[in-house]
C-alpha positions in Angstrom: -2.6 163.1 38.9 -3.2 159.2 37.6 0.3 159.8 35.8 2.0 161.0 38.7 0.7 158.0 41.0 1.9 155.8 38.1 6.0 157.1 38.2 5.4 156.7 41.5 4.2 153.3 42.2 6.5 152.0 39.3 9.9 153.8 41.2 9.1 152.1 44.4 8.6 148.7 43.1 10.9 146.1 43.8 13.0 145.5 40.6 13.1 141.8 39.6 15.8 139.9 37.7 14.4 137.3 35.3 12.3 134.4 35.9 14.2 131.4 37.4 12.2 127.8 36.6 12.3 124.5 37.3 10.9 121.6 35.0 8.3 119.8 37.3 7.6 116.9 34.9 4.0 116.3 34.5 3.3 119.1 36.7 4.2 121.6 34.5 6.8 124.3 34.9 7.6 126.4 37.9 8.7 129.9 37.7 9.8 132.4 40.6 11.2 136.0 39.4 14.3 136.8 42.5 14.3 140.6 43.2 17.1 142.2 41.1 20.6 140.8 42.8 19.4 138.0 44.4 20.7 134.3 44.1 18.7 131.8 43.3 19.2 127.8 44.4 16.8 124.8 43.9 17.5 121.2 45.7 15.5 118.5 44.2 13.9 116.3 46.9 13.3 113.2 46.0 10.2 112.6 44.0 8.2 114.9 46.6 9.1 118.0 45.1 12.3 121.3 45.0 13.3 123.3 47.8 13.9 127.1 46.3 16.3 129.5 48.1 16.7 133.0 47.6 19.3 135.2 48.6 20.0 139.2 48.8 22.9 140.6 48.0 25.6 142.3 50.3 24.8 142.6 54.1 20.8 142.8 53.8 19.4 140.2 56.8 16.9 138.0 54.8 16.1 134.5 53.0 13.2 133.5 51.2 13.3 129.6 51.2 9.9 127.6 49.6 9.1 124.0 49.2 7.2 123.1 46.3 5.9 119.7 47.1 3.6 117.5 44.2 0.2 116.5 46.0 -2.5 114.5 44.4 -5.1 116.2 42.5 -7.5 118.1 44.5 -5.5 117.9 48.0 -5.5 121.7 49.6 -7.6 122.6 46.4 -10.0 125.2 48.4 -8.9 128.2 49.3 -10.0 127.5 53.3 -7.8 124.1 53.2 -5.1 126.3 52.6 -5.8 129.2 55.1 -6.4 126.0 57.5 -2.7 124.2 56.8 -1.2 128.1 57.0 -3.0 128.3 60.7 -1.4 124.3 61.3 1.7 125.5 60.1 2.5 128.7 62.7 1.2 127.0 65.7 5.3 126.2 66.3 5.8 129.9 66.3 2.9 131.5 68.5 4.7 130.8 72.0 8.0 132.7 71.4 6.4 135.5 69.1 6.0 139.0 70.7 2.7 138.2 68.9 1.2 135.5 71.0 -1.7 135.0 68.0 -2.1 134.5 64.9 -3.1 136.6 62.5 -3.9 135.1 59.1 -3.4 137.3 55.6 -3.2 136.6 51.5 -0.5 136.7 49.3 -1.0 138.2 46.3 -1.4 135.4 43.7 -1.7 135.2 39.8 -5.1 134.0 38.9 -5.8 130.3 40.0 -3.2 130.3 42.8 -3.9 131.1 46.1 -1.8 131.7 49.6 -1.8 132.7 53.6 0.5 133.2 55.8 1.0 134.7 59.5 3.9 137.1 60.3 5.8 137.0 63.7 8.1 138.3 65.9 11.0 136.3 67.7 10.8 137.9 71.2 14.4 136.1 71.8 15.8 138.9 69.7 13.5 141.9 70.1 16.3 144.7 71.1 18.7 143.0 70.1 21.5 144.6 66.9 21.2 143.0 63.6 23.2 139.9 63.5 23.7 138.0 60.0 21.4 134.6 59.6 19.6 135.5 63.3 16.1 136.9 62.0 14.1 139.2 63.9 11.0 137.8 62.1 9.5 134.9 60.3 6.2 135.2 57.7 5.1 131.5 57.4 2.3 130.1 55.2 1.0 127.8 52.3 0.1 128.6 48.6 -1.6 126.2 46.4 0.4 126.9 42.8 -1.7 124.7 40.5 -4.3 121.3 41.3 -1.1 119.2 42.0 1.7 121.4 43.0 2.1 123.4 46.9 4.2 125.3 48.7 5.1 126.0 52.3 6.7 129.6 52.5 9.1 130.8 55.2 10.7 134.1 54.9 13.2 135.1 57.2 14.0 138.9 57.7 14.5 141.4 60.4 12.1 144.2 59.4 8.3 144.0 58.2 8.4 147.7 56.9 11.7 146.9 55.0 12.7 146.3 51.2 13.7 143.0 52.2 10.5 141.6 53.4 8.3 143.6 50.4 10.8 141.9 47.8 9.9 138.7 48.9 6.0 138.9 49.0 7.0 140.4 45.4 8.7 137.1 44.6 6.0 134.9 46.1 3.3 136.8 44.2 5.6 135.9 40.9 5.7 132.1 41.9 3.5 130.3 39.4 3.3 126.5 37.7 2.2 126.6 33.9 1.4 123.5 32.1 3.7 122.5 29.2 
């Protein structure tokens, strides 16, 4: 039965292309693994830190865009800081959700890391056909990669039950900094 569970779990996986990184300096080395036919673009910003974009393939409705920003040591080092700044950080969305709350949950993050975010729903476009770049729904939040390196999180997708969406928790649970 264990092996059967195994196949299983391993054929409904998301499949992941290699690891993309950036050089962070001092702060180590960032690494993100894209699901399998996605693009990957960084934009260095400034000295704060990289914005990283991923992109499906094809049609699929979906964008996975984090901004790594270099904090001092020990800023948004507990895990409640960072639940608290993922809270701050949907109050822009609560009014036009179909939501109207929010609801705070983990990412699942290598050891050492740790994340939150809040899923909602645009109520603008509840109904509504798929249109390309117009998202249905947002998952916003704030991991803490290593003691000097954030992230803010929005992914943008139209379904919460689809591959798109559980690709890009996938991806975020993949995002980690490693000392050189």
């Amino acid at each position: 039965m264990k092996r059967v569970f195994l196949v299983s779990a391993l054929l409904l996986a998301p499949a992941f292309a290699p690891a993309e990184t950036l050089d962070l300096g001092t702060r180590g080395t960032f690494s993100v693994a894209p699901p399998k036919g996605w693009t990957f673009s960084s934009t260095r910003e400034e000295d704060i830190g990289y914005v990283v974009v991923l992109s499906p393939p094809g049609e699929a409705n979906a964008q996975f865009v984090l901004n790594l920003v270099f904090t001092e040591k020990g800023e948004a080092s507990s895990n409640d800081e960072v639940r608290d700044k993922a809270l701050a950080a949907a109050d822009q969305f609560v009014g036009s959700s179909v939501e109207k709350r929010k609801v705070l949950r983990e990412f699942s993050m290598p050891a050492g890391s740790f994340g939150a975010y809040c899923v909602f729903t645009d109520a603008s476009v509840v109904g509504q056909p798929p249109k390309k770049d117009v998202f249905k729904m947002i998952a916003v939040g704030i991991i803490r990669l290593s003691d000097g390196v954030s992230a803010s999180v929005n992914l943008l997708f139209d379904d919460e039950k689809g591959p798109e969406f559980a690709s890009m928790l996938a991806a975020v649970s993949s995002a980690r900094v490693a000392k050189k």
